[in-house]
N, CA, C and O atoms as a Tinker XYZ file with bonds, in Angstrom:
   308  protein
     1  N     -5.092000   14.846000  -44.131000    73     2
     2  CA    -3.967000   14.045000  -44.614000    64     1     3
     3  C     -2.737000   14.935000  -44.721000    63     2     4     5
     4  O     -2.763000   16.100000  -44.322000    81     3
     5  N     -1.788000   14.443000  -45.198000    73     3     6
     6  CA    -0.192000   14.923000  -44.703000    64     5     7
     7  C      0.132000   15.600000  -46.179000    63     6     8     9
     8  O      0.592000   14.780000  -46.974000    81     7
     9  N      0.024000   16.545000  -46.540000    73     7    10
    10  CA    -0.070000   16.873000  -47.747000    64     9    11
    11  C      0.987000   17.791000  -48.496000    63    10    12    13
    12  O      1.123000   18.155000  -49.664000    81    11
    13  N      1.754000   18.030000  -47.175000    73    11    14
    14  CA     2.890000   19.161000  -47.688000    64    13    15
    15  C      3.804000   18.106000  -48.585000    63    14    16    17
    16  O      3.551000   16.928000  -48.835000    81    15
    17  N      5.006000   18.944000  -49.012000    73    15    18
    18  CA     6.279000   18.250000  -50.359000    64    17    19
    19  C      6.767000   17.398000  -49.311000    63    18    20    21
    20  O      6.864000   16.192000  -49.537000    81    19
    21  N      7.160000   17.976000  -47.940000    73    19    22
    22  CA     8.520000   16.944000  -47.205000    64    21    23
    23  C      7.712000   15.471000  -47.326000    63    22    24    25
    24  O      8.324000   14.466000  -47.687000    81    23
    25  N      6.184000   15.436000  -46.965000    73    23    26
    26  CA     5.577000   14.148000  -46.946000    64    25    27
    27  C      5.617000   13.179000  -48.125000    63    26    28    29
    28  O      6.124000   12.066000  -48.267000    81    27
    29  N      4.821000   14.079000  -49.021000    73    27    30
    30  CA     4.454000   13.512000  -50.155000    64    29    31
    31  C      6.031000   12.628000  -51.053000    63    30    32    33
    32  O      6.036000   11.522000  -51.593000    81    31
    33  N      7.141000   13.577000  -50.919000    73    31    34
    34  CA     8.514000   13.303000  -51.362000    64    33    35
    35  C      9.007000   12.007000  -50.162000    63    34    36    37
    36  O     10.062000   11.460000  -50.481000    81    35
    37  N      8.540000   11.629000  -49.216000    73    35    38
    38  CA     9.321000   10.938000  -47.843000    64    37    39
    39  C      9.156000    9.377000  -47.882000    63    38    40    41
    40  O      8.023000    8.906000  -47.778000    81    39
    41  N     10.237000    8.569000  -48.026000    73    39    42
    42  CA     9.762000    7.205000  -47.727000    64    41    43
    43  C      8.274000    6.448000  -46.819000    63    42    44    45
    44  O      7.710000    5.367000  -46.990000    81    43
    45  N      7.960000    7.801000  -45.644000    73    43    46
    46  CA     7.425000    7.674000  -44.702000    64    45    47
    47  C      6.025000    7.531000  -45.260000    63    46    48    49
    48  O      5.102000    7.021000  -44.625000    81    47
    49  N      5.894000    8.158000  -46.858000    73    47    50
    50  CA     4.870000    8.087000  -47.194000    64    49    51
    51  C      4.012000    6.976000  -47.745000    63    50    52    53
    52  O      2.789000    6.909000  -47.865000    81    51
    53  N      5.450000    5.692000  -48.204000    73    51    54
    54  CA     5.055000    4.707000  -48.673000    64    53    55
    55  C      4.795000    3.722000  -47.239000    63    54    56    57
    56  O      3.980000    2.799000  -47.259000    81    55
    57  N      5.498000    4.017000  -46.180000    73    55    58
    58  CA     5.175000    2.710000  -45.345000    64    57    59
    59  C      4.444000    3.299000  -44.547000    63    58    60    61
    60  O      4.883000    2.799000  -43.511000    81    59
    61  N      3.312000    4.283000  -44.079000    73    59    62
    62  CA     2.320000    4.815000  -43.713000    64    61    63
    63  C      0.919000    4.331000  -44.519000    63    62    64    65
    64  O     -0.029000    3.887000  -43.871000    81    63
    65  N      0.863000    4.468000  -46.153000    73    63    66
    66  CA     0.083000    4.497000  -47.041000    64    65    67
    67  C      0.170000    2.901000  -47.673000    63    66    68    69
    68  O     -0.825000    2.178000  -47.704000    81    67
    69  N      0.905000    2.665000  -47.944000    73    67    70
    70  CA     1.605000    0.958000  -48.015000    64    69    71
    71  C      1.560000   -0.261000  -47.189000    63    70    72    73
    72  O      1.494000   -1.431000  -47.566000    81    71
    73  N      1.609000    0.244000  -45.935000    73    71    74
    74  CA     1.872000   -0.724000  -44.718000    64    73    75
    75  C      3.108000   -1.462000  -45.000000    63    74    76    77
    76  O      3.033000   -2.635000  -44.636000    81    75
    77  N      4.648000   -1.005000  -45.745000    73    75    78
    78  CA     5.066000   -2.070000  -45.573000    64    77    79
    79  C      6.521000   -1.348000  -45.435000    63    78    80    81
    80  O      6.679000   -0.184000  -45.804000    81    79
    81  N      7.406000   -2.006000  -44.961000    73    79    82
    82  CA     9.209000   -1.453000  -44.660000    64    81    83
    83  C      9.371000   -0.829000  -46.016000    63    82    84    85
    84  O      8.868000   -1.045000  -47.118000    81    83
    85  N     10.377000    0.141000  -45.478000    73    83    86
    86  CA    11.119000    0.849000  -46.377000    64    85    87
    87  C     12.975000    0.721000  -46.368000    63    86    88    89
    88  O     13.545000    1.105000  -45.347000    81    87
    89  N     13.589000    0.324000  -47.220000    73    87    90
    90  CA    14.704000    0.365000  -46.582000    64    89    91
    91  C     16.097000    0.868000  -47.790000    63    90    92    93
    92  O     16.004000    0.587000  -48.985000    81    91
    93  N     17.149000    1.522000  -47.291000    73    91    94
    94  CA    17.453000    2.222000  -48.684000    64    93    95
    95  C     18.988000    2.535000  -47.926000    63    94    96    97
    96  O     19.204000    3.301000  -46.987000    81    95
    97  N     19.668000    1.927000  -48.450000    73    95    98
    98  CA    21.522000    2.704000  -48.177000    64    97    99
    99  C     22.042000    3.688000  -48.666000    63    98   100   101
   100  O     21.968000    3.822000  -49.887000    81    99
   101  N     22.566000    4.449000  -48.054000    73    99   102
   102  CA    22.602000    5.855000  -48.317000    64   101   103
   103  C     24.073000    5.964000  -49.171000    63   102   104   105
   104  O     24.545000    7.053000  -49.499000    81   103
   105  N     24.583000    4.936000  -49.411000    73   103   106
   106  CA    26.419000    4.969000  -49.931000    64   105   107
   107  C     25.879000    5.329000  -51.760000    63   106   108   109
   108  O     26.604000    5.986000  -52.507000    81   107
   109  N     25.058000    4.983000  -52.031000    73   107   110
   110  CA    24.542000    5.369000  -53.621000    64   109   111
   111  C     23.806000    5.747000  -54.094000    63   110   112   113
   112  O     23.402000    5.251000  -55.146000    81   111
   113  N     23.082000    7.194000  -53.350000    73   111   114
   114  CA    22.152000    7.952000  -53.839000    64   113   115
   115  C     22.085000    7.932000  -55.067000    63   114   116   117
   116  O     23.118000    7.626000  -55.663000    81   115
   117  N     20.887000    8.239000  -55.840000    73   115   118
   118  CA    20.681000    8.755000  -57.205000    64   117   119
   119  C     20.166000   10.392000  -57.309000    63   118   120   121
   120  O     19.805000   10.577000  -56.147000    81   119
   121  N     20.044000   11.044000  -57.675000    73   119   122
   122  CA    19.935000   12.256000  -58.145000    64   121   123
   123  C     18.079000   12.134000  -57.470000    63   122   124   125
   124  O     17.686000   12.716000  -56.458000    81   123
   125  N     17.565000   11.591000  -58.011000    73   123   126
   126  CA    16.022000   11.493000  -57.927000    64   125   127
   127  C     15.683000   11.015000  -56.247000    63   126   128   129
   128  O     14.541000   11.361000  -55.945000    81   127
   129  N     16.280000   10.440000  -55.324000    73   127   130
   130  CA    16.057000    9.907000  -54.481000    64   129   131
   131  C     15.523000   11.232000  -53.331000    63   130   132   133
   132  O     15.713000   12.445000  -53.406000    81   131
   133  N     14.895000   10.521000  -52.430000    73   131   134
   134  CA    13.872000   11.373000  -52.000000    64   133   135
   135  C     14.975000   12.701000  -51.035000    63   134   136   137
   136  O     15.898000   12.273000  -50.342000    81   135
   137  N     14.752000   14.018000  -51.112000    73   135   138
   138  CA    15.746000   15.137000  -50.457000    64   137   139
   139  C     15.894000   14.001000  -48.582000    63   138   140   141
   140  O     16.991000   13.675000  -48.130000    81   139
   141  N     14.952000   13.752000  -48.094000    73   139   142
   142  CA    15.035000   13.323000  -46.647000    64   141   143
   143  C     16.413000   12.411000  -46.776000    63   142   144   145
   144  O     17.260000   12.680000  -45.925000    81   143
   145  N     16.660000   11.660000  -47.458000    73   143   146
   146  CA    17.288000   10.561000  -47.740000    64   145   147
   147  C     18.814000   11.445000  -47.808000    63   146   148   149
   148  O     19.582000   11.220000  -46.872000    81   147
   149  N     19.205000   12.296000  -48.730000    73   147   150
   150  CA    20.365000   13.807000  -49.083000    64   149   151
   151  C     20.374000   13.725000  -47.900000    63   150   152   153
   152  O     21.010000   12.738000  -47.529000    81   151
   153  N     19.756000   14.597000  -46.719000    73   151   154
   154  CA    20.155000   15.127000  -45.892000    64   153   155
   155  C     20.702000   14.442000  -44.959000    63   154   156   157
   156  O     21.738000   14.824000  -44.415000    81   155
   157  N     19.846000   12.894000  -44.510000    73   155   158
   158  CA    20.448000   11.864000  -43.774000    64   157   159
   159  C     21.858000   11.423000  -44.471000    63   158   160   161
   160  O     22.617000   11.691000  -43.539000    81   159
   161  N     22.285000   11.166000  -45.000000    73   159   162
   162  CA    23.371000   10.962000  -45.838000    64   161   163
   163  C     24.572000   12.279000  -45.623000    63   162   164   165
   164  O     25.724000   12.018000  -45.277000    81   163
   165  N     24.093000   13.704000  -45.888000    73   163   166
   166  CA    24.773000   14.464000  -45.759000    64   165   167
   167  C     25.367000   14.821000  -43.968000    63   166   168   169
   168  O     26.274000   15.523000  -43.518000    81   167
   169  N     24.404000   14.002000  -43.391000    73   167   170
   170  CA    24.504000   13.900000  -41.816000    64   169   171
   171  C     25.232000   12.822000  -41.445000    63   170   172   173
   172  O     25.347000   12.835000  -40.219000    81   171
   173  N     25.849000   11.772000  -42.001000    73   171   174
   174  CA    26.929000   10.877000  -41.918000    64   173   175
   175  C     26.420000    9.651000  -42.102000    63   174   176   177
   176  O     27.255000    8.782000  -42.356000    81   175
   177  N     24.858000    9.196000  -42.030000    73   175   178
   178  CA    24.263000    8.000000  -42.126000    64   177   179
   179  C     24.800000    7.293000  -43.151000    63   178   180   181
   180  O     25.387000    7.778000  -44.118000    81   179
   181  N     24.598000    6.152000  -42.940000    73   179   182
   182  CA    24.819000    4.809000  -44.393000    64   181   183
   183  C     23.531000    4.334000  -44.376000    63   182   184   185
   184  O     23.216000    4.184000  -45.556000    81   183
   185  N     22.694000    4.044000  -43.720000    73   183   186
   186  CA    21.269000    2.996000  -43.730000    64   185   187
   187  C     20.455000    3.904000  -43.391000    63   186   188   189
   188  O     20.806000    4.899000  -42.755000    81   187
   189  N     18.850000    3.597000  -43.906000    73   187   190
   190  CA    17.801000    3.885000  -43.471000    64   189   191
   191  C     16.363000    2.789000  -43.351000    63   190   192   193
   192  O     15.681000    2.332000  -44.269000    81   191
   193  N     16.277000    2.662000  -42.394000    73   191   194
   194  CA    14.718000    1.206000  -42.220000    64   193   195
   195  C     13.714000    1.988000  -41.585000    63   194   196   197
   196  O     14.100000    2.477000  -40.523000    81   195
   197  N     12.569000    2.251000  -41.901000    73   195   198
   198  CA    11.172000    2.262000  -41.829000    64   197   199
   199  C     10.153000    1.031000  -41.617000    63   198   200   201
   200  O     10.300000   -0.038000  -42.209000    81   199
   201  N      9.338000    1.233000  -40.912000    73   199   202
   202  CA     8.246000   -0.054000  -40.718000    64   201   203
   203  C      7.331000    0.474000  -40.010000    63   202   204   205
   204  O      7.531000    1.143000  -38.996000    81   203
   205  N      5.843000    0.104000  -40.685000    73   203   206
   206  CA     4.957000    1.030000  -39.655000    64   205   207
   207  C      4.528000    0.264000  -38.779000    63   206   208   209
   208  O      4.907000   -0.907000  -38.813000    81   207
   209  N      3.683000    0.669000  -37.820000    73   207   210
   210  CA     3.538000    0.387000  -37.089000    64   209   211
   211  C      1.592000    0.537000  -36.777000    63   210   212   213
   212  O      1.175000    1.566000  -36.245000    81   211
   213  N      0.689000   -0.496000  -37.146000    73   211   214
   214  CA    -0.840000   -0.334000  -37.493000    64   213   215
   215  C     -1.493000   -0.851000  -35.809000    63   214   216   217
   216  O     -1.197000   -1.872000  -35.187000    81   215
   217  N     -2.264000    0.044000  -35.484000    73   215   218
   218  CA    -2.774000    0.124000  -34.615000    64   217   219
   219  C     -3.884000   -0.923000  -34.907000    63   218   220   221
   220  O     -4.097000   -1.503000  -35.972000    81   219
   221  N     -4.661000   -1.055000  -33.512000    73   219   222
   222  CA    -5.803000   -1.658000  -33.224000    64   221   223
   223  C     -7.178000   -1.124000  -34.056000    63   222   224   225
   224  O     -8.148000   -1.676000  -34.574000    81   223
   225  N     -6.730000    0.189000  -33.897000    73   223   226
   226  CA    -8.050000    0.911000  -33.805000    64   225   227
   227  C     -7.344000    1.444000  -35.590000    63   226   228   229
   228  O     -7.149000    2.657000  -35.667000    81   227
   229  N     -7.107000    0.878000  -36.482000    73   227   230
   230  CA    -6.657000    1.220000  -37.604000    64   229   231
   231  C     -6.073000    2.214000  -38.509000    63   230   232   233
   232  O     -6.058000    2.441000  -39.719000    81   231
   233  N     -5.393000    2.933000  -36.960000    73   231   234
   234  CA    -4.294000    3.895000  -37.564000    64   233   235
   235  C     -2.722000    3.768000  -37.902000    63   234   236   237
   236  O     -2.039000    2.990000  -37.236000    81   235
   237  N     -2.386000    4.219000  -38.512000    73   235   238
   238  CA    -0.487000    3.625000  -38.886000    64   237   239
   239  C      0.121000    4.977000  -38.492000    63   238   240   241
   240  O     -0.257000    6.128000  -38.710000    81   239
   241  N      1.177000    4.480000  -37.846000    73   239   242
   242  CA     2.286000    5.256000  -37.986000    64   241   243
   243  C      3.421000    4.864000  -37.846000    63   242   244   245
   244  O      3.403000    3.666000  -38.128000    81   243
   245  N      4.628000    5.235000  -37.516000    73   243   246
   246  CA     5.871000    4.275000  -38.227000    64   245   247
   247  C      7.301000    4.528000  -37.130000    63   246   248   249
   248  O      7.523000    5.491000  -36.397000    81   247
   249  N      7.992000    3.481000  -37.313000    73   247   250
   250  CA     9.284000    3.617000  -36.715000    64   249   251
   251  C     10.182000    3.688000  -37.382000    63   250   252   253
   252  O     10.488000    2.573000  -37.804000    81   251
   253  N     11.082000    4.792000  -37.873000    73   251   254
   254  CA    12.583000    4.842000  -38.709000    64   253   255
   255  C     14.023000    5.040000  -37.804000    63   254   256   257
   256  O     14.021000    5.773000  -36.815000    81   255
   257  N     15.002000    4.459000  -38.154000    73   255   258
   258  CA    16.118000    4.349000  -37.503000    64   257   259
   259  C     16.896000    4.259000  -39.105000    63   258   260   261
   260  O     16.671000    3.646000  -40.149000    81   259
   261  N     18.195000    5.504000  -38.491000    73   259   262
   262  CA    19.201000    5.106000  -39.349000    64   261   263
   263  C     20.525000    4.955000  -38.599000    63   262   264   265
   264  O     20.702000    5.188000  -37.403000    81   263
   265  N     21.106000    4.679000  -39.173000    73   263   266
   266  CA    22.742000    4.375000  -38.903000    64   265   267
   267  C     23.741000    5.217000  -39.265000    63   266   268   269
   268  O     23.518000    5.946000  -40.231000    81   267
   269  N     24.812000    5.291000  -38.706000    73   267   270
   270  CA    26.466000    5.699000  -39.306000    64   269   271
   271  C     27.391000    4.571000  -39.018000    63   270   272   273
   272  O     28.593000    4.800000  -39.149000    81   271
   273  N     27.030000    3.453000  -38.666000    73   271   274
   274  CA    27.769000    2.469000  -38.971000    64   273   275
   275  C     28.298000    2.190000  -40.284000    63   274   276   277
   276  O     27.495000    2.135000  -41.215000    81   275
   277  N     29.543000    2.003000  -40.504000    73   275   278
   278  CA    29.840000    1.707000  -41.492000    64   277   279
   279  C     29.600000    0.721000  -42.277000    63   278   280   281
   280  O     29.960000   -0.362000  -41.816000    81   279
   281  N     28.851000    0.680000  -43.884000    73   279   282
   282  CA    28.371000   -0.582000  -44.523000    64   281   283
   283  C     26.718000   -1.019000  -43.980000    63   282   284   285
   284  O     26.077000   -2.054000  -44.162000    81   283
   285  N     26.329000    0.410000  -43.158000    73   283   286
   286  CA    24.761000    0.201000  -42.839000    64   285   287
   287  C     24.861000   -0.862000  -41.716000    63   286   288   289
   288  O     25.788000   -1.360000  -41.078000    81   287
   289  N     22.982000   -1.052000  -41.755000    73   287   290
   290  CA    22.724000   -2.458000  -41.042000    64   289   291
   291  C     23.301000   -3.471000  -41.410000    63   290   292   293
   292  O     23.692000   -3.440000  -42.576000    81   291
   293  N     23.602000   -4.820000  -40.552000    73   291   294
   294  CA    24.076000   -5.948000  -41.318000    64   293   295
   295  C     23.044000   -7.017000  -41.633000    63   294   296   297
   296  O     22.212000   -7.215000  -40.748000    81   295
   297  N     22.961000   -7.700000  -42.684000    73   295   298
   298  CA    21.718000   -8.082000  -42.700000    64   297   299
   299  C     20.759000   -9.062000  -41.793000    63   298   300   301
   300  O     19.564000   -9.294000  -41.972000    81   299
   301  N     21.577000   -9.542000  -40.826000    73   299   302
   302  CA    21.254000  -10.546000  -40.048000    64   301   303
   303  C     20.508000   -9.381000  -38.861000    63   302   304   305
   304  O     19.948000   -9.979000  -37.943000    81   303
   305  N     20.427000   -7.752000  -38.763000    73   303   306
   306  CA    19.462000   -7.041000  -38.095000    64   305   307
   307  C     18.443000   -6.962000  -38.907000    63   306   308
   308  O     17.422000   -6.369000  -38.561000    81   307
């Protein structure tokens, strides 16, 4: 299992372990919010969406996309 801090700290960990989207705008971090999230943000992003992706054979793994569009995704994506 994926056991280092970047994981355990990573959205990736809830929609891997969860099965379910993750999704989080980067315009109002909180202090506590996960470092991956800082750095995307400090890299110009506004949005972040996660969704895994569960195999046949009952493994997950996931697709994330973020943005620098301004005001993020719109919600009708």
């Amino acid at each position: 299992m994926h056991l280092t801090d970047a994981y355990l700290t990573s959205p990736i960990k809830i929609v891997r372990e969860e099965h379910r989207p993750y999704r989080r705008r980067l315009d109002n971090l909180a202090e506590n919010d996960t470092p991956l999230l800082h750095d995307l943000r400090r890299e110009g992003m506004t949005d972040y969406y996660a969704v895994p992706m569960i195999f046949s054979t009952g493994g997950v793994n996931f697709l994330a996309i973020a943005t620098t569009a301004p005001g993020g995704f719109p919600e009708s994506d």
